[in-house]
C-alpha positions as CSV (number, residue, x, y, z in Angstrom):
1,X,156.7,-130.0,41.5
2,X,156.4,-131.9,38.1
3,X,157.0,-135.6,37.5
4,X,158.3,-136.9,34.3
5,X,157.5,-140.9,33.2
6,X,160.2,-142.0,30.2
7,X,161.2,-146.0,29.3
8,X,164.8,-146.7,30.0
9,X,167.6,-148.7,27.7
10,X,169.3,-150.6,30.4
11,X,172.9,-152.7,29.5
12,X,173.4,-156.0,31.2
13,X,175.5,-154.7,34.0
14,X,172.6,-152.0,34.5
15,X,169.9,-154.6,34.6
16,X,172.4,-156.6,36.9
17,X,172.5,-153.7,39.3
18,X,169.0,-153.6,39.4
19,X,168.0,-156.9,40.0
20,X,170.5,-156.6,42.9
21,X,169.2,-153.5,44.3
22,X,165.5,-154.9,44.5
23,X,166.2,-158.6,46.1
24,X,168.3,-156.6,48.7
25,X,165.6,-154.1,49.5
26,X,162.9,-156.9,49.2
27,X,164.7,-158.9,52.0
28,X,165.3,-155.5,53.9
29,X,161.4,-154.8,53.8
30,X,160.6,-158.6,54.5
31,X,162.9,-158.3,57.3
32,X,161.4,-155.5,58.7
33,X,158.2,-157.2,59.5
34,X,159.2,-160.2,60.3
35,X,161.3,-158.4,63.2
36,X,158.0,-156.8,64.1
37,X,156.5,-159.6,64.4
38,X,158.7,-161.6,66.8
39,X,158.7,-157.6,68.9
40,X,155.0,-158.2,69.1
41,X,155.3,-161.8,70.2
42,X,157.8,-161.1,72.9
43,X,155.3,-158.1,74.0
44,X,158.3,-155.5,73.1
45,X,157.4,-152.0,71.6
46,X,156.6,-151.5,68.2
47,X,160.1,-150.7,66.0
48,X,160.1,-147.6,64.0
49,X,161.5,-147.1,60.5
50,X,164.0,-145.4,62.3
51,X,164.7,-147.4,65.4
52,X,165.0,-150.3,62.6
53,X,167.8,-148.8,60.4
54,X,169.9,-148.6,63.9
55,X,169.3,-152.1,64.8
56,X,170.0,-153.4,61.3
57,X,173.5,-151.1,61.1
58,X,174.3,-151.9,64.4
59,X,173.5,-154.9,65.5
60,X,172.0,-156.9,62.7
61,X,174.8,-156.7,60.2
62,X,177.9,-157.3,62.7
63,X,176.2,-160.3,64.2
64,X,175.1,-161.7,60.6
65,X,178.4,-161.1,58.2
66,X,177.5,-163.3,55.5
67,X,174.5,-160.6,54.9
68,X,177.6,-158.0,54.4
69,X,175.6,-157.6,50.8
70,X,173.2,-155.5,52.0
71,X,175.7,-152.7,52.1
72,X,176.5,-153.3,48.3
73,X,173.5,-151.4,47.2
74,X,172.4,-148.2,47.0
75,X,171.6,-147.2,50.4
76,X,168.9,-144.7,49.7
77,X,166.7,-147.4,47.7
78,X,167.3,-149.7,51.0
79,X,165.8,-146.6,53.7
80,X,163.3,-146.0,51.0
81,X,161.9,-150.2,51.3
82,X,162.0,-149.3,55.6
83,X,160.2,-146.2,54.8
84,X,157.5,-147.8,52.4
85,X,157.1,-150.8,55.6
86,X,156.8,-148.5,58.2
87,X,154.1,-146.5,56.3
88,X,152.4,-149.7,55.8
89,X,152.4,-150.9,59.5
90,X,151.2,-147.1,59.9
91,X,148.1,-147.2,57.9
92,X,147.4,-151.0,59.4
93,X,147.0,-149.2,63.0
94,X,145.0,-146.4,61.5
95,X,142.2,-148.8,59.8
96,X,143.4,-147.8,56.4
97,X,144.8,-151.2,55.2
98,X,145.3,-154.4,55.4
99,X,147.6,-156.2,57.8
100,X,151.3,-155.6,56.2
101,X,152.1,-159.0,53.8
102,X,156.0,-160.1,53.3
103,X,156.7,-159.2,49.5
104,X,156.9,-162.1,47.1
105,X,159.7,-161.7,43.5
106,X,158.3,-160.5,40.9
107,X,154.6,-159.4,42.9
108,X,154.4,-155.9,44.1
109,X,157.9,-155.9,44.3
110,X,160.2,-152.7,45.4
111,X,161.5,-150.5,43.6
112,X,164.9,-148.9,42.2
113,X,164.9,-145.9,44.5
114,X,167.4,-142.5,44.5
115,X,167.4,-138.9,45.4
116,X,169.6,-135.9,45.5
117,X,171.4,-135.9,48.2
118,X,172.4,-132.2,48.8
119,X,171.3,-129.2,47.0
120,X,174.7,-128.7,45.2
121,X,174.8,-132.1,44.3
122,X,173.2,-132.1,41.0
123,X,171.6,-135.1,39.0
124,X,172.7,-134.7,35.7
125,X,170.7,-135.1,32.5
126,X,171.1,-134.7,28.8
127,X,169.4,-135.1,25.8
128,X,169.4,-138.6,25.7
129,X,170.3,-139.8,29.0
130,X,170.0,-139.3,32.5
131,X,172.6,-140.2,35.5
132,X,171.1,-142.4,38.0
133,X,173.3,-143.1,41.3
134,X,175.2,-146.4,41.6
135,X,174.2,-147.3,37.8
136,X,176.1,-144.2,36.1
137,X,174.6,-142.8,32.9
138,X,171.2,-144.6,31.6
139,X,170.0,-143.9,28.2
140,X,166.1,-142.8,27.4
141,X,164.1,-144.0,24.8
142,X,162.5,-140.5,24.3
143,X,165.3,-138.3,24.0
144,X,164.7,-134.8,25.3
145,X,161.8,-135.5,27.2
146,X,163.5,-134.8,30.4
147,X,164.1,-131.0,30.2
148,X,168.3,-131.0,30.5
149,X,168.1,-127.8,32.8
150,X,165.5,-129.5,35.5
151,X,166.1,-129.8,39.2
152,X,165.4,-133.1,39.8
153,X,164.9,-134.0,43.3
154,X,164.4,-137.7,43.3
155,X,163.4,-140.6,41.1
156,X,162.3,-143.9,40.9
157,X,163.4,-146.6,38.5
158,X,160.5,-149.3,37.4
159,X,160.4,-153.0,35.6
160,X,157.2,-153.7,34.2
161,X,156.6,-156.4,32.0
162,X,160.4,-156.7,30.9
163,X,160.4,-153.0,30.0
164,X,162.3,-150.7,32.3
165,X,161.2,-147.1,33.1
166,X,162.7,-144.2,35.0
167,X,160.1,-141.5,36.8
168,X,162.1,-138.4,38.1
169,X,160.2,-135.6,40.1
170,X,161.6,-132.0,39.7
171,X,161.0,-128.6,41.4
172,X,159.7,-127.0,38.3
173,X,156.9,-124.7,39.5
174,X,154.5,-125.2,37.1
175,X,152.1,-121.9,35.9
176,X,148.7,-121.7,36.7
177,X,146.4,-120.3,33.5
178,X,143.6,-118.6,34.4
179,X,142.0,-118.0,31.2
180,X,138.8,-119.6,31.5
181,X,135.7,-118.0,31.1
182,X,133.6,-120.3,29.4
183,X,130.2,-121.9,31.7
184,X,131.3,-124.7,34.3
185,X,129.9,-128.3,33.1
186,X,128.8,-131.8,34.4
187,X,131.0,-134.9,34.0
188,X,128.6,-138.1,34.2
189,X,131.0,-141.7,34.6
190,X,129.6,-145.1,33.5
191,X,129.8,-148.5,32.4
192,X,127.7,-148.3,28.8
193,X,129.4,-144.5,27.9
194,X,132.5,-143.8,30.0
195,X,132.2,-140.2,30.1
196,X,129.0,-138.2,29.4
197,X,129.8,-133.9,29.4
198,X,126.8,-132.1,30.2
199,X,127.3,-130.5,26.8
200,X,126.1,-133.2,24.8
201,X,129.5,-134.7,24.4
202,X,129.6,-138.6,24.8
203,X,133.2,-140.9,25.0
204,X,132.0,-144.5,24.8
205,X,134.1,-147.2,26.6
206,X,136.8,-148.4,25.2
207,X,136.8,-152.1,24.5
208,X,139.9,-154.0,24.0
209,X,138.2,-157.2,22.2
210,X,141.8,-158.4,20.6
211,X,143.9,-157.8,23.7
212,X,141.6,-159.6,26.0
213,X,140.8,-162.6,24.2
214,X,144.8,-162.5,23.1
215,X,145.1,-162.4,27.2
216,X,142.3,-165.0,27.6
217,X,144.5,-167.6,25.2
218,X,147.7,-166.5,27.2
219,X,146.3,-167.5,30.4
220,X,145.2,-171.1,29.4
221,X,148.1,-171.9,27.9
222,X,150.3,-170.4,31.6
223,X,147.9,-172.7,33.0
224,X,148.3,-175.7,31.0
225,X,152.1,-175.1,31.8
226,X,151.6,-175.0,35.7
227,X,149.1,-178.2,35.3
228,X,151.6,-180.1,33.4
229,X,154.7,-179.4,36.2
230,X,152.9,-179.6,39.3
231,X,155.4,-181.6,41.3
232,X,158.1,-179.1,40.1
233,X,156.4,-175.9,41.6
234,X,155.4,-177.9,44.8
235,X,159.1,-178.0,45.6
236,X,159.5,-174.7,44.6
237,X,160.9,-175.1,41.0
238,X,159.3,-173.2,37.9
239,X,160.3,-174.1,34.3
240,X,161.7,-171.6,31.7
241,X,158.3,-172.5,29.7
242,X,156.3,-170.9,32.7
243,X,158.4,-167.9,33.1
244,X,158.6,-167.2,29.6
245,X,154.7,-167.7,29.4
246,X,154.5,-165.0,32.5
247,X,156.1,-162.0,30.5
248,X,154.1,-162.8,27.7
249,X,150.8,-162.3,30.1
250,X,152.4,-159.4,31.4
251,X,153.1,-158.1,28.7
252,X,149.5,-158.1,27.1
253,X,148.5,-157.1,30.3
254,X,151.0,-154.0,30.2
255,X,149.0,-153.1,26.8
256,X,145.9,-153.1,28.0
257,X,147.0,-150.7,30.5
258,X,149.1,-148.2,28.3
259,X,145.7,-148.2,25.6
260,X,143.1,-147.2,28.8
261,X,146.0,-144.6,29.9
262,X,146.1,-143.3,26.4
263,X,142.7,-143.0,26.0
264,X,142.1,-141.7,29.3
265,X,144.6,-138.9,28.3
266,X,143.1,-137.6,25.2
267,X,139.8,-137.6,27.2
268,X,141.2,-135.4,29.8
269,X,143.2,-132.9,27.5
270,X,140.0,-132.5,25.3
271,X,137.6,-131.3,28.7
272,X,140.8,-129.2,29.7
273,X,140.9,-127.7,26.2
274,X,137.7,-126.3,26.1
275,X,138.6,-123.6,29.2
276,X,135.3,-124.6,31.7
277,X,135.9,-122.3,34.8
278,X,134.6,-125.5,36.7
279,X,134.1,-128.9,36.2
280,X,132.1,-131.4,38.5
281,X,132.2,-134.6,39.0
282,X,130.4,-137.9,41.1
283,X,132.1,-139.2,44.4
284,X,131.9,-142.5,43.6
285,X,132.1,-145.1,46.1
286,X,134.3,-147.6,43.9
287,X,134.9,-150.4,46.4
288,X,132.0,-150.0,47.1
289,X,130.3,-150.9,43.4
290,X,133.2,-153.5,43.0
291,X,131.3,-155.8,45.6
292,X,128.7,-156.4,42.3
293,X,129.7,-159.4,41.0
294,X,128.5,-159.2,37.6
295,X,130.0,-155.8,36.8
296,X,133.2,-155.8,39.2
297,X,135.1,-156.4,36.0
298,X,133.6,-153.9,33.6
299,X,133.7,-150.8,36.6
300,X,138.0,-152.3,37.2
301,X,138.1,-152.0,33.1
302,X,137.2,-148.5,33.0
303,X,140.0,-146.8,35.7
304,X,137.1,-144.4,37.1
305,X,140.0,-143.5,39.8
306,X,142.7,-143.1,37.7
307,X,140.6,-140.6,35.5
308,X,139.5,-138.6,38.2
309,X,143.2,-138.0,39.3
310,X,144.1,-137.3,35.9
311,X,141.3,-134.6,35.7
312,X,142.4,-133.0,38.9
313,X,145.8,-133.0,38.4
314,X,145.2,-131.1,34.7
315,X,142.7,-129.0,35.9
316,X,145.2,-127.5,38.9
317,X,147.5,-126.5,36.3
318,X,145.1,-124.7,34.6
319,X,143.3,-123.3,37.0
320,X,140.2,-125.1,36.8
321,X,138.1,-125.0,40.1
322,X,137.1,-129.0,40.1
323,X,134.1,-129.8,42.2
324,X,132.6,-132.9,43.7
325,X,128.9,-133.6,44.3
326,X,128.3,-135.5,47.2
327,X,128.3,-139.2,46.8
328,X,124.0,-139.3,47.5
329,X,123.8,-136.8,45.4
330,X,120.3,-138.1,42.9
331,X,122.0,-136.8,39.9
332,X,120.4,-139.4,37.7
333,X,116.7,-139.5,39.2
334,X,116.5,-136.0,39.5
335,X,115.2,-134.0,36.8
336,X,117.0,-131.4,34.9
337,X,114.2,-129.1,34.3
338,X,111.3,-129.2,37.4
339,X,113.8,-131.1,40.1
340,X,111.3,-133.7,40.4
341,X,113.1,-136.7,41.7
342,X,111.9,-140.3,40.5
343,X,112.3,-142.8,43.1
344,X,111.5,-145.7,40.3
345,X,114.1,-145.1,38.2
346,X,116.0,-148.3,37.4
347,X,119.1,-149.3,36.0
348,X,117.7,-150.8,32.6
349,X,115.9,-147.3,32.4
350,X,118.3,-145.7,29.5
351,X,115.9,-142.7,28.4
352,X,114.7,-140.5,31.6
353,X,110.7,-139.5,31.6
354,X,109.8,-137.0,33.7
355,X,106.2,-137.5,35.3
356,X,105.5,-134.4,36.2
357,X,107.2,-131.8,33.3
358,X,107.2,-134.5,30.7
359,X,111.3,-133.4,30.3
360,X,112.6,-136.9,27.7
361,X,116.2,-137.2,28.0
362,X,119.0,-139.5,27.9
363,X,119.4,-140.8,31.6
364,X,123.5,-140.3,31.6
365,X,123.0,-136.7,29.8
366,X,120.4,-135.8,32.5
367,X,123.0,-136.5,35.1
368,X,125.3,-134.8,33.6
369,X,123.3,-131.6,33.6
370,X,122.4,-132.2,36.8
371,X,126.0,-132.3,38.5
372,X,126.6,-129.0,36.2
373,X,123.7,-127.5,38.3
374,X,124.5,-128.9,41.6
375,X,124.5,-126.5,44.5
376,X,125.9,-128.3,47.2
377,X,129.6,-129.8,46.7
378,X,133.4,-129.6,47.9
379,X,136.1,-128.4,46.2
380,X,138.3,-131.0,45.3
381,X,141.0,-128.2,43.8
């Protein structure tokens, strides 16, 4: 399986379509648990994602024809929205989430879903477009990014900040190198240097100065603009001032993003590139450090999570055995050399001193080396 990621040119009827497709399958997943609701109310059983699609076909729609427009759209994004509630309700009675929350426009909205439908029925791509169901041909901004000759099994079109993206998933096996013979290292992640390689290689944190305090300014001024039509938005009304000041937030928030992605990328592909035959890497509780509220910010900043996925996901294809040291692990008050551990080490502590072997380090390179060595782990690939 491989997934491609492309931005999209969509015409006015396209965008249309699409605005369509997610209000419909908005209301559908709304209406999913608000009907679960009222069955838990009246003490009925709990309704399925597929239970659901045969009340709403059969008894929902005939009884309610002025919501004929449900069956206007394409009907794979609609049991795609049943699917994502039911999954949500799912992970509610297994303690994973939260308690499922009715979807508000333009906030964690659904998306624009399709998928093949049989295996002779073909999506077709070219060069520089790709044919998406119920839209017809869409042209890409990169053009021949999406290999003409893959198999592409299903796909997902997205809106983010006024931009419009396609992501397709293919059955593309994809070959597994297994080249590397170079020693295994150590992958240290923090706040003051991102990523510290147990070889002496440091990437410091990227900091977006311009694009936050250009976000800052954009922020006052959307709240200046909701202060100054306060009556409006209590009766439910927004000006075009606000929206047009809300895509411009987005928008820089959308930045941000793409720069951390970016720079998270080269990060990877230059670890990857050096052929380790493992790497190994912290469990780190996240939510866990989040809860600190004078660094909540700066630890949400960095994307530890998204880099670790990114690191995995590289490392399968090329064969690179990824361990993880367990989450106690004292990988920074352990020492490198004698395996003294220093129960006094604090967080203002940049340089480790070892009492006992008198081993002078830098604390994140020290961890580092210390993961590199780590005996006890579980393999994460």
């Amino acid at each position: 399986m491989k997934t491609y990621k492309t931005e999209i040119k969509l015409t006015a009827e396209q965008k249309s379509i699409y605005a369509r497709t997610v209000g419909t399958c908005r209301y559908v997943y709304n209406l999913f648990i608000a009907t679960n609701k009222e069955q838990y109310k009246k003490s009925l059983p709990y309704m399925n994602n597929y239970d659901f699609s045969k009340w709403l076909n059969n008894e929902y729609l005939p009884n309610n024809l002025d919501k004929s427009w449900i069956k206007e759209v394409s009907s794979k994004s609609i049991r795609n929205a049943i699917d994502t509630a039911n999954k949500t309700y799912v992970r509610f009675f297994k303690k994973q989430g939260h308690f499922p929350r009715f979807k508000k426009k333009g906030k964690n909205d659904c998306n624009y879903y399709f998928v093949r439908t049989s295996k002779t029925h073909l999506i077709k791509t070219a060069r520089h477009k790709i044919a998406v169901p119920c839209m017809g041909y869409v042209r890409l901004k990169e053009y021949g990014y999406i290999p003409t000759n893959a198999n592409i099994t299903s796909g997902t079109v997205i809106k983010s900040a006024d931009r419009y993206y396609i992501s397709v998933t293919t059955d593309t096996m994809q070959t597994i190198e297994q080249n590397n013979v170079n020693d295994g290292i150590g992958i240290d992640l923090g706040l003051k240097e991102f990523v510290v390689i147990s070889t002496g290689k440091k990437h410091k944190t990227k900091k977006q100065k311009k694009l936050n305090k250009k976000l800052k300014h954009a922020q006052r001024k959307l709240s200046r603009k909701y202060e100054k039509n306060k009556t409006n938005i209590k009766k439910g009304n927004t000006t075009k001032g606000i929206e047009k000041q809300k895509t411009v937030v987005a928008k820089i928030h959308h930045k941000i993003a793409n720069v951390r992605e970016d720079y998270q990328n080269k990060i990877v592909n230059e670890i990857v590139k050096t052929k380790p035959s493992y790497i190994t890497i912290e469990d780190l509780n996240v939510s866990g450090m989040m809860k600190n509220k004078h660094l909540s910010k700066s630890i949400a900043n960095q994307g530890f999570n998204m880099l670790v996925q990114k690191l995995t996901n590289k490392a399968q294809i090329n064969g690179i055995e990824i361990r993880q040291a367990d989450r106690f692990y004292p990988s920074s008050k352990k020492c490198n050399r004698c395996g003294n551990i220093k129960k006094d080490l604090k967080l203002s502590d940049r340089t480790y001193n070892c009492d006992i072997c008198g081993l002078e380090m830098d604390r994140d390179l020290n961890a580092a080396v210390n993961l590199k060595n780590a005996e006890i782990y579980k393999k994460a690939v």
